[in-house]
C-alpha atoms as a printed R data frame, in Angstrom:
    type eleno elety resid chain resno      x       y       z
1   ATOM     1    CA   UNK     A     1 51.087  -7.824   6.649
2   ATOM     2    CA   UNK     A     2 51.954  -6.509  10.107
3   ATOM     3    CA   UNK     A     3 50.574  -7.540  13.263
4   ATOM     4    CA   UNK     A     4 48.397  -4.338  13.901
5   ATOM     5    CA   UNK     A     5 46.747  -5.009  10.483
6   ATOM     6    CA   UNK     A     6 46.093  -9.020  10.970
7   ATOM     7    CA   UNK     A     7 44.525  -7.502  14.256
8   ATOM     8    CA   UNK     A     8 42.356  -5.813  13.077
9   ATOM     9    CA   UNK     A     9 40.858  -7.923  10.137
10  ATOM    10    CA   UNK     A    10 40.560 -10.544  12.510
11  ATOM    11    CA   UNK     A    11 38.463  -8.783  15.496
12  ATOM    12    CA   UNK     A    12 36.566  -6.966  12.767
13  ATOM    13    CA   UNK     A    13 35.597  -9.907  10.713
14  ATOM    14    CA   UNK     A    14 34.986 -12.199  13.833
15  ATOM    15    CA   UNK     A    15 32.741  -9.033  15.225
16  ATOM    16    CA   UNK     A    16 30.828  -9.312  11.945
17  ATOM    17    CA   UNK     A    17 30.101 -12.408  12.222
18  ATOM    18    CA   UNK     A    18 29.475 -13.313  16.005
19  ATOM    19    CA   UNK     A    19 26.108 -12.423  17.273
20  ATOM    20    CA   UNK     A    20 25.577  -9.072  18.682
21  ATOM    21    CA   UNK     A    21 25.730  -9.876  22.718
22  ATOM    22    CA   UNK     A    22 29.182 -11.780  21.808
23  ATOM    23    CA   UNK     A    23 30.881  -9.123  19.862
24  ATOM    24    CA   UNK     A    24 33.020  -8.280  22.291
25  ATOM    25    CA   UNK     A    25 34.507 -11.560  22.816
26  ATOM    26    CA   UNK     A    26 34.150 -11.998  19.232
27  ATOM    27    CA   UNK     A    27 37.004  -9.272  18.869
28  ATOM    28    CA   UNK     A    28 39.575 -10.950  21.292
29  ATOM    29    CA   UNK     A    29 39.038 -14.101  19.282
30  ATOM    30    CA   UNK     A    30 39.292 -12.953  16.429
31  ATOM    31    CA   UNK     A    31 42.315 -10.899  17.040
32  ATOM    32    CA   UNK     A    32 44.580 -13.340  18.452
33  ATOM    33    CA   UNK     A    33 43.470 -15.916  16.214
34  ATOM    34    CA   UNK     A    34 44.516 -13.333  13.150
35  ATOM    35    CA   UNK     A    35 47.773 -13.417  14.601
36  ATOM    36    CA   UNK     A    36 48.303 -17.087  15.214
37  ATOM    37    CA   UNK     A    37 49.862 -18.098  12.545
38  ATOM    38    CA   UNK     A    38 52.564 -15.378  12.517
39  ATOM    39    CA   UNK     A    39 53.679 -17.311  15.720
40  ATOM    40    CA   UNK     A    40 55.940 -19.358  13.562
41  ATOM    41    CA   UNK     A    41 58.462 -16.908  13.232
42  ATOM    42    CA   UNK     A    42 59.911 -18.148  16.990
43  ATOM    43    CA   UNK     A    43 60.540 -21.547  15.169
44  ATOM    44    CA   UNK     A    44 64.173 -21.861  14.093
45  ATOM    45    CA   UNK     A    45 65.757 -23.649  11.707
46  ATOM    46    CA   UNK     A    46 69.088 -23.257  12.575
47  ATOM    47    CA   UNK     A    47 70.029 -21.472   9.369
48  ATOM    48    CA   UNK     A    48 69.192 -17.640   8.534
49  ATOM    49    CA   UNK     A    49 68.064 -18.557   4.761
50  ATOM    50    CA   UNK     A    50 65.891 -21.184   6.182
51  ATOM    51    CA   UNK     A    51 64.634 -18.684   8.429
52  ATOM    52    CA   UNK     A    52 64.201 -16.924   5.679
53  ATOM    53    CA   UNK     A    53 62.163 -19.075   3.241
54  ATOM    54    CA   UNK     A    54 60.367 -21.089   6.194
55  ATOM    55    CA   UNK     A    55 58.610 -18.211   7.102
56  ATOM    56    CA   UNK     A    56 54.928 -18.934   5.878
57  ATOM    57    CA   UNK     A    57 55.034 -22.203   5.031
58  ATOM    58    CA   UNK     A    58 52.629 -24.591   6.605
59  ATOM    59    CA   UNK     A    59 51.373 -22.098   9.159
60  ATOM    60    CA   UNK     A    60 49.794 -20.060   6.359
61  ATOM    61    CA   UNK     A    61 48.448 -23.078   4.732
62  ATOM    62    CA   UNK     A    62 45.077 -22.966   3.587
63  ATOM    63    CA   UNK     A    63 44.944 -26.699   4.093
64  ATOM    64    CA   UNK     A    64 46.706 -26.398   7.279
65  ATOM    65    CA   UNK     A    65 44.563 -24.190   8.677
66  ATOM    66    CA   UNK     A    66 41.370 -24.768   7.668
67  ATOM    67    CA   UNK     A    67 42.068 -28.583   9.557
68  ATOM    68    CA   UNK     A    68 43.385 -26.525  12.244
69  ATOM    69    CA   UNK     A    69 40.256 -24.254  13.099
70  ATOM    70    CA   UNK     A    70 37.434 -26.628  14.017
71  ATOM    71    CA   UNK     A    71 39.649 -28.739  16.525
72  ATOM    72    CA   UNK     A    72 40.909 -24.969  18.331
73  ATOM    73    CA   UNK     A    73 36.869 -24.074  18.107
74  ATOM    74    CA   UNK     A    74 36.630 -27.402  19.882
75  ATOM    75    CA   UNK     A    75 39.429 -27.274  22.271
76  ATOM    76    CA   UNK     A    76 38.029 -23.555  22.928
77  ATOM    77    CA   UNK     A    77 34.731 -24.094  23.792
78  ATOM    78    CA   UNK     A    78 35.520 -26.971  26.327
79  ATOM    79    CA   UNK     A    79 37.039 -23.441  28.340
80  ATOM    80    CA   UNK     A    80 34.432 -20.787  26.849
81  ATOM    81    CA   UNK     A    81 30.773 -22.347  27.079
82  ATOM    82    CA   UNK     A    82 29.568 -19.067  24.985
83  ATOM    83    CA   UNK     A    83 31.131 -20.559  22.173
84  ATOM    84    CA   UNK     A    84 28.526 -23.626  22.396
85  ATOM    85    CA   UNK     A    85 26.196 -21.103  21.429
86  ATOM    86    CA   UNK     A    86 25.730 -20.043  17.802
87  ATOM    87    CA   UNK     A    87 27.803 -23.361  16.710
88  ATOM    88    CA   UNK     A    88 27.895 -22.295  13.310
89  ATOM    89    CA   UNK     A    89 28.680 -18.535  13.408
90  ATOM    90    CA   UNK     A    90 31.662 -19.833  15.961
91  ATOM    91    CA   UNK     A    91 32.976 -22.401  13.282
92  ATOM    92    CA   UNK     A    92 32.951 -19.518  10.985
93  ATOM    93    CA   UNK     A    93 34.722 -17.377  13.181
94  ATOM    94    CA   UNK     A    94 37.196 -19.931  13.797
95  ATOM    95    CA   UNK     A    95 38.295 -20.438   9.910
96  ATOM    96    CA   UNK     A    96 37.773 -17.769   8.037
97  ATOM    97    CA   UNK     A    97 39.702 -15.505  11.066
98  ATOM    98    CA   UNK     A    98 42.588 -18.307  10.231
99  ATOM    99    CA   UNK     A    99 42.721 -18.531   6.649
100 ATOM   100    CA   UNK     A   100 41.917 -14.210   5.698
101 ATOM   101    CA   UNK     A   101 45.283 -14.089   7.591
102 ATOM   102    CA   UNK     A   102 47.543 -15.623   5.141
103 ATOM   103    CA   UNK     A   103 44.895 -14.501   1.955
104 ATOM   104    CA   UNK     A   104 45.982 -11.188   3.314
105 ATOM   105    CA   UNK     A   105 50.012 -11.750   3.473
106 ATOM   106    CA   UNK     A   106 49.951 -13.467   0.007
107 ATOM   107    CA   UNK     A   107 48.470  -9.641  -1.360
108 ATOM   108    CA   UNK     A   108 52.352  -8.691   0.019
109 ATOM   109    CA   UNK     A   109 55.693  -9.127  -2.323
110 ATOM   110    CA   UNK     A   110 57.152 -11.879   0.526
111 ATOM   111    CA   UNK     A   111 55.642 -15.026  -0.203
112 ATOM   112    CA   UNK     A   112 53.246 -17.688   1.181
113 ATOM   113    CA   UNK     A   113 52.815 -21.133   0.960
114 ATOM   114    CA   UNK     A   114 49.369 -21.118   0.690
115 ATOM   115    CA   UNK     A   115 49.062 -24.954  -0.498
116 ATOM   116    CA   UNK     A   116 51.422 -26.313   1.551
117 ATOM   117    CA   UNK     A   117 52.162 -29.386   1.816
118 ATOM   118    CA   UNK     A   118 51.191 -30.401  -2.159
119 ATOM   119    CA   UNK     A   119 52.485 -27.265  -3.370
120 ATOM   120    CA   UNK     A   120 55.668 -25.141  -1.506
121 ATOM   121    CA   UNK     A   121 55.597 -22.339  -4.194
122 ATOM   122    CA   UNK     A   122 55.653 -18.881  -2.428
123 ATOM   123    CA   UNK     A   123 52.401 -17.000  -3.528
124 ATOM   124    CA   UNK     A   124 53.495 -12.959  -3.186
125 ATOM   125    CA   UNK     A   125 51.564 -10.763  -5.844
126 ATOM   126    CA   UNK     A   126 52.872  -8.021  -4.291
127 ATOM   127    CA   UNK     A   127 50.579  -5.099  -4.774
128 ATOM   128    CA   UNK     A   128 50.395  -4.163  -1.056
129 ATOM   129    CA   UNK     A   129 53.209  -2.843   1.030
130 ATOM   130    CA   UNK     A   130 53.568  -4.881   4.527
131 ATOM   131    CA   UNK     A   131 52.137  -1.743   5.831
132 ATOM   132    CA   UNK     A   132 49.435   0.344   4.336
133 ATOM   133    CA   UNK     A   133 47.382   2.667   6.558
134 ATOM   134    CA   UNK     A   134 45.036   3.158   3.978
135 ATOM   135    CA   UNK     A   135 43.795  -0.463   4.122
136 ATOM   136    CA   UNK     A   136 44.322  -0.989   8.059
137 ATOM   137    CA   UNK     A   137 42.405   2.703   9.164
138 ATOM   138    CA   UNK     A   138 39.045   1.246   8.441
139 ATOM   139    CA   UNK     A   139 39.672  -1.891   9.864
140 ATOM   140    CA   UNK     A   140 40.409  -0.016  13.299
141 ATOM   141    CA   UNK     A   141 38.044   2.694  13.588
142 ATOM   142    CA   UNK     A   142 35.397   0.071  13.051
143 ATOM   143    CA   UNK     A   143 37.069  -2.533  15.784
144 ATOM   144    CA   UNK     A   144 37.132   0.124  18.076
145 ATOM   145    CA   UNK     A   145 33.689   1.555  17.591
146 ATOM   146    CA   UNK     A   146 32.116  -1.960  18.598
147 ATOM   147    CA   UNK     A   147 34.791  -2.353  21.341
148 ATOM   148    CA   UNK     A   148 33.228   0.816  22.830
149 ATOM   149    CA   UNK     A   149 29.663   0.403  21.368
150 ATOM   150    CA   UNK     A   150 29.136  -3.522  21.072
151 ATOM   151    CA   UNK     A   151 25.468  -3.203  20.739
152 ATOM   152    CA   UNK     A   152 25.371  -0.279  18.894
153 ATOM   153    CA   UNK     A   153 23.605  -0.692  15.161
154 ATOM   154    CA   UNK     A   154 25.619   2.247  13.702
155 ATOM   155    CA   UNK     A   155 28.919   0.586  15.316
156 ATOM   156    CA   UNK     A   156 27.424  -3.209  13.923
157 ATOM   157    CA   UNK     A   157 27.109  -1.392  10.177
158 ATOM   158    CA   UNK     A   158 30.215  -0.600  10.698
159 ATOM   159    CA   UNK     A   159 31.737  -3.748  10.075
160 ATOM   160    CA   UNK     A   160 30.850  -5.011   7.060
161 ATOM   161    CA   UNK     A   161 31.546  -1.493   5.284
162 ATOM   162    CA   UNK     A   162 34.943  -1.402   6.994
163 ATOM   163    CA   UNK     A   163 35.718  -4.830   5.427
164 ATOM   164    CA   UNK     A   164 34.243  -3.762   2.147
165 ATOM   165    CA   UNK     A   165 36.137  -0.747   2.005
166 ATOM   166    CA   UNK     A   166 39.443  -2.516   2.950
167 ATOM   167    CA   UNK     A   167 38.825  -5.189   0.178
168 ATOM   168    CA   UNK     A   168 37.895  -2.616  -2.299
169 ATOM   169    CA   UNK     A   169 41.736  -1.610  -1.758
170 ATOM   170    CA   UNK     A   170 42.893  -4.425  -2.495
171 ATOM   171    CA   UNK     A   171 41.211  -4.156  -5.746
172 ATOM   172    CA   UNK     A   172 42.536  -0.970  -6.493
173 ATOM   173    CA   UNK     A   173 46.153  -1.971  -5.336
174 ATOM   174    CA   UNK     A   174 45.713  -4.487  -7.651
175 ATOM   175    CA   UNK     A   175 44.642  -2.508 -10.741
176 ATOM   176    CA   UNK     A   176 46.849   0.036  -9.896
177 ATOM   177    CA   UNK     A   177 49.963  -2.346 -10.107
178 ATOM   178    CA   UNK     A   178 48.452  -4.148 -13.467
179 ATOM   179    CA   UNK     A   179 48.587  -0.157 -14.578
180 ATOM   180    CA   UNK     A   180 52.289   0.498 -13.586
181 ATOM   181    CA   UNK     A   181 53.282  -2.766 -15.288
182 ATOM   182    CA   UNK     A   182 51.577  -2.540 -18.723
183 ATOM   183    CA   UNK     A   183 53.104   1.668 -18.853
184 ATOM   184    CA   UNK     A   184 56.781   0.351 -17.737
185 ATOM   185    CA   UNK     A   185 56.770  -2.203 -20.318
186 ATOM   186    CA   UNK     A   186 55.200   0.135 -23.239
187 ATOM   187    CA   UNK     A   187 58.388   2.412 -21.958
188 ATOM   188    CA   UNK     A   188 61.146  -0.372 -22.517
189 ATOM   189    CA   UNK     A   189 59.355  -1.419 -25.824
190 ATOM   190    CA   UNK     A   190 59.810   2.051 -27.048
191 ATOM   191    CA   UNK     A   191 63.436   2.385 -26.355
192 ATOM   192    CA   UNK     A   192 63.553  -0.959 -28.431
193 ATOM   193    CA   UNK     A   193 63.611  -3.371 -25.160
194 ATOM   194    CA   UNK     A   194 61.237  -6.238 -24.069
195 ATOM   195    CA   UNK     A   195 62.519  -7.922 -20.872
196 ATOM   196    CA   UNK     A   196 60.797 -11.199 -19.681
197 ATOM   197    CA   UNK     A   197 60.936 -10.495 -16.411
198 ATOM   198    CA   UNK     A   198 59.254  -6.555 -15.067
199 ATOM   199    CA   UNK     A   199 57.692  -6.386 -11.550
200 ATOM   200    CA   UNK     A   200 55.861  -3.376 -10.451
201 ATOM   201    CA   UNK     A   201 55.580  -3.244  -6.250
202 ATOM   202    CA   UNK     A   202 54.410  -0.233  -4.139
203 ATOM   203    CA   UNK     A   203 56.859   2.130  -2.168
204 ATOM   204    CA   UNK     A   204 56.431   1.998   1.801
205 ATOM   205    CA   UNK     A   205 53.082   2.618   2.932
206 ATOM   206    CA   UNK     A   206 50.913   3.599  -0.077
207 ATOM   207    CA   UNK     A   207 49.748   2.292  -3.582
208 ATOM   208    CA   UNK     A   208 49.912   5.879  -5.202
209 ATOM   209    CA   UNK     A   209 54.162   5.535  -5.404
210 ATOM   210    CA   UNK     A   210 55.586   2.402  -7.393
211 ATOM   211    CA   UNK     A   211 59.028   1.011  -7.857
212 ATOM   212    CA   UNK     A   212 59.424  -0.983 -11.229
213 ATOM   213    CA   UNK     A   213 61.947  -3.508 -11.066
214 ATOM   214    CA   UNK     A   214 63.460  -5.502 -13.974
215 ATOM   215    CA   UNK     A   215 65.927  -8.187 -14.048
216 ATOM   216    CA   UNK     A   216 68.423  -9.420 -16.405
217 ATOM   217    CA   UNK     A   217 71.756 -10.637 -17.533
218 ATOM   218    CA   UNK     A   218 74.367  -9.405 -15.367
219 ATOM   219    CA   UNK     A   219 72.323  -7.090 -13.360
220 ATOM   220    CA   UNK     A   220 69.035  -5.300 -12.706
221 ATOM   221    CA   UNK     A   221 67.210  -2.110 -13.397
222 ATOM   222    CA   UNK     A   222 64.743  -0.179 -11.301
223 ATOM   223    CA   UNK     A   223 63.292   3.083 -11.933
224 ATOM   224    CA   UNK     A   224 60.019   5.036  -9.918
225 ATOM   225    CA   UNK     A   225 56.416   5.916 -11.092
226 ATOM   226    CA   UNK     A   226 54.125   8.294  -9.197
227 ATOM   227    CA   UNK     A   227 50.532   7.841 -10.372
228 ATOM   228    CA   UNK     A   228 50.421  11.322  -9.343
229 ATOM   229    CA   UNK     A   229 53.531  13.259 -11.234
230 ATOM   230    CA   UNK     A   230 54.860  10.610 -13.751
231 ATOM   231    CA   UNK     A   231 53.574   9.486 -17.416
232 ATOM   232    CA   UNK     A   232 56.144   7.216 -17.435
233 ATOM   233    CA   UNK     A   233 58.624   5.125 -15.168
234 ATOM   234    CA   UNK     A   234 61.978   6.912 -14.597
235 ATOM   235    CA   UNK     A   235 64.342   7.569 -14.825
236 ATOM   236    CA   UNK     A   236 66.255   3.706 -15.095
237 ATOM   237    CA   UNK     A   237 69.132   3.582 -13.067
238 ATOM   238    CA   UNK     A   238 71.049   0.145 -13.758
239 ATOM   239    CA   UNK     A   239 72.919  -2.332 -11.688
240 ATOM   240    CA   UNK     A   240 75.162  -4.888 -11.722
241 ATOM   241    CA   UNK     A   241 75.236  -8.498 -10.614
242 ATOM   242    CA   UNK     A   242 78.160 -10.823 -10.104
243 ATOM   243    CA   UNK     A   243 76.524 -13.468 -12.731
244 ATOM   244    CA   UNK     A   244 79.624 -15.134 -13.491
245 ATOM   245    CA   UNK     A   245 79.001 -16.651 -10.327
246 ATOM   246    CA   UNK     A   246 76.141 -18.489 -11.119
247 ATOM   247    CA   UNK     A   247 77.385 -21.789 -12.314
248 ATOM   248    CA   UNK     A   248 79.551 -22.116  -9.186
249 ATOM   249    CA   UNK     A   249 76.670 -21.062  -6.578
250 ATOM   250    CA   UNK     A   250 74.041 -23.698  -8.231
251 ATOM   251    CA   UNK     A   251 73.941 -26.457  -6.717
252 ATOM   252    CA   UNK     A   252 74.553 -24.912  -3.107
253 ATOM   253    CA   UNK     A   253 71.614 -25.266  -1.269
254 ATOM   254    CA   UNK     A   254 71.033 -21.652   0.228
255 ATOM   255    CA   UNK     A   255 71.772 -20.337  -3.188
256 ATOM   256    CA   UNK     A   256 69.478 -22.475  -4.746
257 ATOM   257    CA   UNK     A   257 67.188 -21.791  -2.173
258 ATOM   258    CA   UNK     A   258 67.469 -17.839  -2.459
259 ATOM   259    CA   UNK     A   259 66.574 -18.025  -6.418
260 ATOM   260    CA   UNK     A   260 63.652 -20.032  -6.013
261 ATOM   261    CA   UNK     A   261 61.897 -17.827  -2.906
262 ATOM   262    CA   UNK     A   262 62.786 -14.658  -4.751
263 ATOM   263    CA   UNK     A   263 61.157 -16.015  -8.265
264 ATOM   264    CA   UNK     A   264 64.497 -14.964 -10.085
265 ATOM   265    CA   UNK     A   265 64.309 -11.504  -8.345
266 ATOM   266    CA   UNK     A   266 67.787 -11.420  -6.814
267 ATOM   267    CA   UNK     A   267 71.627 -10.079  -7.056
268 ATOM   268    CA   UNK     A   268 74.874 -11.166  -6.331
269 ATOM   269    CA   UNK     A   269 77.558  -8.870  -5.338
270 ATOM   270    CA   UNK     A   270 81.086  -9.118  -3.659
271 ATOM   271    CA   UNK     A   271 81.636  -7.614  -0.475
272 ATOM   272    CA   UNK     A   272 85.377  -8.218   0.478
273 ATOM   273    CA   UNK     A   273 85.805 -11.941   0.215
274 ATOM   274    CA   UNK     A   274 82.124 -12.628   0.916
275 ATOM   275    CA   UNK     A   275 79.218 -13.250  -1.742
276 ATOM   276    CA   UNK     A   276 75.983 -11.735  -0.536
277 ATOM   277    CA   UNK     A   277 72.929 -12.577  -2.458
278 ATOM   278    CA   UNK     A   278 70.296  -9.868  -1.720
279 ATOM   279    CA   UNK     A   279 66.439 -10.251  -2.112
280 ATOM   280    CA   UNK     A   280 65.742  -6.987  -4.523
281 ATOM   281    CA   UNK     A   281 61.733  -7.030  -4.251
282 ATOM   282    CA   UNK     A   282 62.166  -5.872  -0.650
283 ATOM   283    CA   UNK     A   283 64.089  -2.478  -0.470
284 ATOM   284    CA   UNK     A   284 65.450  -0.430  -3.028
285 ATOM   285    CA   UNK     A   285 69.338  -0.119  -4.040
286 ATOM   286    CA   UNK     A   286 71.147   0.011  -2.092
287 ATOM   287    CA   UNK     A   287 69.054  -0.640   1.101
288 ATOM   288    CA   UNK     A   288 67.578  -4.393   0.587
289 ATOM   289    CA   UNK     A   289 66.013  -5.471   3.781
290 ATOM   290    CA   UNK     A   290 66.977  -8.945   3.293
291 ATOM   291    CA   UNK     A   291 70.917 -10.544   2.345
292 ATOM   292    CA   UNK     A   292 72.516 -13.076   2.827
293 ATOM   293    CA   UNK     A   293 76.300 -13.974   2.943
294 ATOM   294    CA   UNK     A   294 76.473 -17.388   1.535
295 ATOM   295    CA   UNK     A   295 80.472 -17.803  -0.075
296 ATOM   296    CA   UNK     A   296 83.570 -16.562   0.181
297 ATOM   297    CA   UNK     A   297 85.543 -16.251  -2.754
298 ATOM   298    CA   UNK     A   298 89.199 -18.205  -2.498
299 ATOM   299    CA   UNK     A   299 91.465 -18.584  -5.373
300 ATOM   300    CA   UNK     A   300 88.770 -16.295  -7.395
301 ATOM   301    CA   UNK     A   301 85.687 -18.992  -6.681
302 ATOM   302    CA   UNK     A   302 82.860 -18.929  -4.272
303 ATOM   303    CA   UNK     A   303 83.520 -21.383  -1.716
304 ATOM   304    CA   UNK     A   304 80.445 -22.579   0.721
305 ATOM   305    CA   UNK     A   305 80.783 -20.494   4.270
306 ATOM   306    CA   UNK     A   306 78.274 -20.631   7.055
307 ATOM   307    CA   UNK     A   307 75.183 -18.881   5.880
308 ATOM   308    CA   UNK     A   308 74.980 -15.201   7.525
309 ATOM   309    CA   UNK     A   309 72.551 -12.568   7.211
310 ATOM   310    CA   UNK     A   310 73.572  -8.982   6.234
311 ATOM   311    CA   UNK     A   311 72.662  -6.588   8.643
312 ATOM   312    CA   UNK     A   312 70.116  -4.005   6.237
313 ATOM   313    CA   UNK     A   313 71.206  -0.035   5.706
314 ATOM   314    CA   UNK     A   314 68.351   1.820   7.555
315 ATOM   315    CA   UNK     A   315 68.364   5.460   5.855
316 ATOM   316    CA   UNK     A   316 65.005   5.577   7.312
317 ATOM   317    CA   UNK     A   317 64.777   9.364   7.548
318 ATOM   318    CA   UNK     A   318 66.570   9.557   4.015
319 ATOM   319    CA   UNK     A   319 64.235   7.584   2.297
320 ATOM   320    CA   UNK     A   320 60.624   9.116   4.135
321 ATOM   321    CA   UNK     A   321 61.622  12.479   2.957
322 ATOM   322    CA   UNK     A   322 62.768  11.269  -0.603
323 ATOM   323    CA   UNK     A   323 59.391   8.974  -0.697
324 ATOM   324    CA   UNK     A   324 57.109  11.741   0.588
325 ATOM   325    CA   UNK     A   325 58.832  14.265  -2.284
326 ATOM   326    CA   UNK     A   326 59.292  11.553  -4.807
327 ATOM   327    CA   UNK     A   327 55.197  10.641  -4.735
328 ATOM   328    CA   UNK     A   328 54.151  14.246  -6.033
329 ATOM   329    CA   UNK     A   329 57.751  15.093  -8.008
330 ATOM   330    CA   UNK     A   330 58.375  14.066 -11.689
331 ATOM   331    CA   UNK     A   331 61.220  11.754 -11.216
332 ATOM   332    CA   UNK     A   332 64.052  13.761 -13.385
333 ATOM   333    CA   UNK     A   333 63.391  16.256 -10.859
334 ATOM   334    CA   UNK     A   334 65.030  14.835  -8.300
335 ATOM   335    CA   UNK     A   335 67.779  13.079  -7.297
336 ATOM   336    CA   UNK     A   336 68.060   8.948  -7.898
337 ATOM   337    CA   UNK     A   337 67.078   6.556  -4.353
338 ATOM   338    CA   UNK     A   338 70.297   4.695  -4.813
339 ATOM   339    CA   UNK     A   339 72.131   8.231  -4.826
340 ATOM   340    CA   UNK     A   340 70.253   9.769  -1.895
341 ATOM   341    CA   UNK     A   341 70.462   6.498   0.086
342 ATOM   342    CA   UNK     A   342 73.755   5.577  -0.020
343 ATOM   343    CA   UNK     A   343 74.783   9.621   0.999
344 ATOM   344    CA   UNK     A   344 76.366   9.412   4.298
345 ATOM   345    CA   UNK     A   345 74.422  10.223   7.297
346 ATOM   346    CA   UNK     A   346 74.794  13.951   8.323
347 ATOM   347    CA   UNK     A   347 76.072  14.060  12.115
């Protein structure tokens, strides 16, 4: 999730816990140690795709950081003699403000290795947008009541019903994306279809708007469903993928690499002499946030070339106004995304 959001579940948490004449601390703790482990996006790795893939690995390790928070509690309170008080509640404060923060991010589509070392798989069940309001608004109103009100009792209930109500959308996220899933693949059995492989993941900033994604030979479908306007995902727009390609990309690490981090859940297209693999659970055609120029193609096969990422097409005032529509529109009437965001910008 974003910064603002790991924030504010830290603070508030850490304010929930702390006793009431330390809240206030309690919320700077707890807010920059939400955001610690983000801090390992200034490593480098000297390659874009392991940039890419590194990204929560052992700094959003469960094991990692639950190892991690009694010897910063330690190291802290040798500064901070408050946090000799209340051992216990300080502890607490200390681990569960670390580990919440990647429990959080594995909610998102990304991935996070949250059993790193013994296990590098990328845990992303993806029924949360990086950003959602709807989860973070709580969070904050309740941070900054006790900021303002520390010893307040109203602004001390406050807490625990802000987390409560934040977790309780995670439920429904979760529910609602189990819902989106079971009526896309009901709508592919009926046309006579039952792919392997469907994903449902929310549009930018809400759960109410989802984009159903489906891979499979030689390309990819995706089609929209608004809880609000739809009864079923649509209408399917298909794409194609350079597949042919495969058995000359395996083997190359950054390919190899790509496949694995995206679960399957990627394309490969031809751009000039370049191959560009492009991550297609972030984005929507044909603005993917994340791609990567891995080949170029000489005498008609992919060739290793130094690893490049794509810089991503940023229709952001396109898509808003085609999300915002899109959310409380039947999909047929409307134009497709990949149609609207691959227009060329007005001047």
């Amino acid at each position: 999730m974003d910064s603002l959001t790991q924030i504010a579940l830290g603070a508030t948490l850490a304010a929930a816990i702390a006793p009431p004449d330390q809240r206030r601390r309690a919320l700077v703790y707890g807010a920059a140690l939400g955001t610690l482990p983000d801090l390992d996006v200034l490593i480098r790795y000297g390659d874009p795709v392991a940039d890419f893939t590194n990204h929560r690995s052992f700094s959003h390790s469960l094991l990692v950081l639950t190892a991690l928070a009694p010897l910063l509690w330690l190291a802290c309170r040798q500064f901070d003699a408050a946090l000799r008080l209340a051992p216990r509640r300080w502890l607490a404060i200390f681990w569960l403000t670390l580990v919440t923060h990647p429990l959080l991010d594995a909610m998102t589509i990304y991935g996070t290795q949250l059993l790193w070392p013994f296990d590098s798989t990328p845990f992303g069940v993806g029924s949360v947008f990086i950003i959602d309001p709807l989860y973070t608004l709580p969070l904050l109103l309740a941070m900054t009541w006790v900021a303002w009100r520390p010893l307040s009792i109203a602004a001390a209930r406050s807490l625990p019903w802000a987390l409560a109500l934040s977790t309780a959308y995670l439920g429904w996220s979760v529910i609602a994306q189990r819902h989106v899933e079971a009526h896309a693949r009901q709508a592919l059995a009926n046309a006579g279809e039952a792919p392997a492989a469907v994903l449902a993941l929310p549009s930018a900033f809400n759960t109410l708007l989802w984009r159903v994604l489906v891979r499979e030979d030689g390309g990819y479908r995706e089609a929209y469903y608004s809880l609000l306007a739809d009864d079923w995902p649509g209408p399917w727009r298909r794409f194609a993928s350079a597949d042919d390609l495969i058995p000359a990309l395996s083997g190359q690490w950054a390919f190899d690499r790509l496949r694995w981090f995206t679960h399957g859940y990627y394309a490969i297209h031809r751009e000039g002499d370049d191959v560009v693999i492009s991550d297609l659970r972030m984005g929507s055609e044909p603005a993917y946030v994340f791609r990567f120029s891995i080949a170029r193609m000489v005498d008609s096969q992919p060739v290793p070339a130094a690893t490049l990422q794509q810089s991503p097409l940023r229709p952001l005032g396109k898509a808003v106004g085609w999300l915002l529509s899109r959310v409380v529109t039947p999909g047929h009437a409307l134009p497709p995304p990949d149609q609207v965001l691959a227009l060329p910008q007005s001047k």
